[in-house]
Residue, then its C-alpha position, 0 to 999 in steps of 0.5 A: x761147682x761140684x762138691x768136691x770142688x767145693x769142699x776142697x776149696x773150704x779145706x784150703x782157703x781156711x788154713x791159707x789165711x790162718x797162715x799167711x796172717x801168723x806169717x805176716x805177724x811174725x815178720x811184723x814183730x821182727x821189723x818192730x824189734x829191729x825199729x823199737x828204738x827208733x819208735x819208743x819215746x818220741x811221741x809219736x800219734x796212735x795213728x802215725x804209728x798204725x800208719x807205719x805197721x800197715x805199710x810195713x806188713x804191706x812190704x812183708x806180702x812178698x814173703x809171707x805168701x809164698x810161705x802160707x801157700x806152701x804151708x796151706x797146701x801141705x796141710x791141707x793134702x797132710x790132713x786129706x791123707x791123714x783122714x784117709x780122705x784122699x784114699x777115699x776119692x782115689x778109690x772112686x776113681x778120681x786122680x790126684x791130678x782132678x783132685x789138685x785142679x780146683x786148687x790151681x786154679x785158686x793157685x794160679x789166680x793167687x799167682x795172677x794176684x801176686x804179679x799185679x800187687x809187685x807191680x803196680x801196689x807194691x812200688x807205692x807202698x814202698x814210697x809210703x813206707x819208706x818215707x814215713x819211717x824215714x821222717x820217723x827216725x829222723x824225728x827227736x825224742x820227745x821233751x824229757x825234762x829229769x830231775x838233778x840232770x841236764x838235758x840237751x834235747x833242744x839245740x842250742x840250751x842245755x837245761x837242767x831243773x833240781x826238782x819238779x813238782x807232782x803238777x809237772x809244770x813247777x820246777x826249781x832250782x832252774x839253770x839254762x845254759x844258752x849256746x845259741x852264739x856257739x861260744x861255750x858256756x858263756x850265758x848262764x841263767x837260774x832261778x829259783x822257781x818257775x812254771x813251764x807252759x806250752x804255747x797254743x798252737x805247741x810250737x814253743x814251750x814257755x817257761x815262766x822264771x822266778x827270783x832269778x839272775x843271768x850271767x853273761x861273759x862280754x865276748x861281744x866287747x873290745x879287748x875282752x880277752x884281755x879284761x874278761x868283762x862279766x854282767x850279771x843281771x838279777x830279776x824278779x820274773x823272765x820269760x825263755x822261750x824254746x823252740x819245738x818244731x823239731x820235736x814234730x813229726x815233719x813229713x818229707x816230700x815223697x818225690x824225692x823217694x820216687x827215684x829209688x829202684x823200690x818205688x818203680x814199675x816194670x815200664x819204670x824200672x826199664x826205663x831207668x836201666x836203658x836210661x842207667x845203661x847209656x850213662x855208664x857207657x858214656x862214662x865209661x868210654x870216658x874213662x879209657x879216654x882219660x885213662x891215656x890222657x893222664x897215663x901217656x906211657x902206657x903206649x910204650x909199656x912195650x918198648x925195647x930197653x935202649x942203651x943210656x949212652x944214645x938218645x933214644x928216638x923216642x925222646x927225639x920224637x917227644x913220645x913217651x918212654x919206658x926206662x926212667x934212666x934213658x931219660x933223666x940222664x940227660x937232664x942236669x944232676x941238679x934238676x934230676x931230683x925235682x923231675x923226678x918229683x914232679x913226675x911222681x906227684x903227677x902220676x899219683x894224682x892221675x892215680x887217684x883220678x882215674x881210682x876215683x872215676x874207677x869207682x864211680x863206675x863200680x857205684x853206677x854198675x851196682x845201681x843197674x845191676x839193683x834196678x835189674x834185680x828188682x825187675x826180675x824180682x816182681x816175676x819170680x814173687x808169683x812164680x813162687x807162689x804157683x811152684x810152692x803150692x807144686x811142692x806143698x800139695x804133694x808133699x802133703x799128699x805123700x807125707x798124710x801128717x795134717x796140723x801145724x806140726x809136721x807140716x810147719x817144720x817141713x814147710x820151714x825147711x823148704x821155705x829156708x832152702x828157697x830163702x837161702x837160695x834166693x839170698x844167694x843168688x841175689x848177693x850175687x846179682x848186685x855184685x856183678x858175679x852173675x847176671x841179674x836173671x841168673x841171679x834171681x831165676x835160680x831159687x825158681x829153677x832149682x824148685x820147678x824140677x822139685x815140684x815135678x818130681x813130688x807131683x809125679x810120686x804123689x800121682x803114682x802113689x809112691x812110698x816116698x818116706x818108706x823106709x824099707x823101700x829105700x833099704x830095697x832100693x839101695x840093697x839092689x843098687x849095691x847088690x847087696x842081700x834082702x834083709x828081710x825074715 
């Protein structure tokens, strides 16, 4: 490997990692602002919640790639120009093009990289992440007894202590409520004092009574609406067990994620749109089916209007008719009310049928048009990452600002106009506005042109950002008169 090659490798390689890492801290931080809620208070283990960060940040790879290569590439060629090392080896005869090889390579292979991390990591990342942040939301707060307030955290008790010593597990002034029997309050236990303790294996915490009474209304007995019987039974010590297993972490079984369109392969994901695809034919086919089934007169939606005074022909042959007057005249002026009735309640339940089937296509539709997206998705992840390495590496080139100024808010820039594109197109793809590939390959599209058209000023030296040779350009184009002195 030469020198150059070498030192441009060092001057990429450097900048790339540095903001591919920030990148990725920031849109952590974004996921743990959006999830803080569903994380704080539930006593969740150091390594559970490291275990949801690492999956996390996995998921975000996709976007902060094509970001830090974007902004490594701008950077880097920024720095080159702003040092004048890049005048320097385009003195020595070295094209920009020889000088950008070494970095396509790494590019390329980057590219290469990004297509077998969509592909074949990413799907399972997915199941991991999903699933655990599932069981997580899911999961209860963690035990939290107050003073003075009643606390429902366990199903079926609503407790309340008046005061807890400094040890933590001596409490007084004690009331639990069961409502185990879903019957209101009707059991009430106090004490005066007790201790609460868990059990070995944490599955069940104790608690210890002391000087206490139970109150119980008798809704058990015969008549007790009527003599409203009431036991109350005093004691000196009283155990009360409470089950915790809610407060743990339960993992749920990943084979019931590995359906969903994030956790599939390329071979999956066509599997399952041939597999989706012939499904909604057939239910579609079903439907026009059952659409003249429950809606008999739209075959006769185009009949002629007949004179009541005749009997259509129609009628004679049991076909369907378009004028509700050619036929309920000749029907008793008793029944004419009830018919009539009767024909609307059928054609509001066949309504509501075929809305319902309707809408079960739209739903199965939008499945498809999903599993499409995320197909093309893997492909157009690392083409970005090749085509944004085409726009940052010229730009920098023409722009000759290294460091994380310039560089940063131009590569934002560019970065938000391919989000935005590719939100879009996206939007679009799962409502069914346009094709999946259409959709997707359109943030793509629009950058390859843009790519070319940096690439070739950057190669010819153009002044791109001159001001004065924009005024010349559009001072000839309009014809107006140099301005200069």
């Amino acid at each position: 490997m030469k020198k150059l090659d070498l030192f441009l490798l060092k001057s990429y390689l450097g900048p790339l990692v540095m903001t591919f890492f920030i990148a990725l801290f920031i849109l952590l931080m974004q996921f743990v602002w959006k999830y803080i809620d569903d994380l704080v208070g539930k006593g969740l283990e150091w390594y559970i919640i490291l275990k949801l960060l690492f999956y996390a940040s996995s998921t975000f790879i996709p976007l902060a790639l094509p970001l830090a290569i974007l902004l490594s590439s701008l950077m880097t060629f920024g720095n080159l120009g702003e040092h004048y090392e890049l005048v320097t080896m385009k003195a020595a005869g070295i094209s920009l093009g020889r000088i950008m090889r070494p970095l396509v390579i790494v590019s390329l292979a980057i590219s290469l990289m990004a297509f077998y991390f969509s592909n074949i990591i990413l799907p399972v990342v997915n199941l991991k992440f999903l699933s655990l942040l599932y069981d997580v939301r899911e999961k209860k707060l963690a035990f939290n007894l107050k003073e003075g307030m009643f606390y429902n955290g366990i199903e079926g008790f609503v407790i309340r202590v008046g005061k807890k010593d400094k040890d933590g597990n001596t409490i007084r002034d004690v009331m639990i409520y069961d409502h185990t029997k879903h019957m209101g309050n009707v059991s009430l236990t106090t004490a005066s004092w007790g201790k609460m303790e868990l059990s070995p294996d944490k599955r069940f915490l104790v608690f210890r009574l002391y000087d206490g009474t139970n109150y119980e209304e008798r809704i058990d007995l015969r008549g007790n609406e009527a003599t409203r019987p009431f036991q109350r039974t005093s004691f000196s010590e009283q155990y009360q067990m409470f089950n915790l297993s809610a407060f743990q972490l339960t993992r749920t079984d990943e084979n019931l994620f590995r359906k969903n369109y994030e956790m599939q392969n390329i071979v999956q994901l066509r599997h399952s749109i041939d597999s989706l695809g012939i499904q909604l034919k057939t239910d579609n086919a079903n439907y026009h089916r059952g659409y003249l089934t429950n809606l008999p007169f739209y075959v006769g939606l185009d009949t002629p209007q007949i004179h009541p005074g005749n009997v259509p022909d129609t009628l004679k042959k049991n076909q369907p008719v378009t004028f509700i007057s050619d036929v309920i005249g000749y029907f008793p002026a008793s029944d004419r009310s009830a018919i009539l009735e009767t024909a609307k309640n059928g054609a509001l339940a066949a309504k509501q049928n075929l809305d319902i089937e309707r809408d079960n296509l739209y739903t199965k539709s939008k499945l498809i048009y999903k599993h499409q997206i995320v197909f093309h998705k893997k492909f157009t992840f690392s083409l970005a990452c090749f085509l944004l390495f085409f726009i940052g590496a010229p730009l920098g080139a023409i722009i000759r600002k290294g460091g994380l100024g310039m560089p940063a808010v131009v590569s934002t820039l560019f970065f938000i106009f391919y989000w935005v594109l590719s939100f879009m197109g996206e939007k679009y793809a799962a409502e069914g506005v346009v094709p999946a590939w259409q959709g997707i390959w359109t943030a793509s599209a629009v950058l390859l042109p843009i790519g070319i058209f940096l690439t070739s000023k950057a190669t010819n030296d153009a002044s791109l950002f001159d001001i004065d040779a924009w005024t010349r350009f559009f001072n000839k184009f309009l014809k107006l008169p140099d301005q200069r002195l």
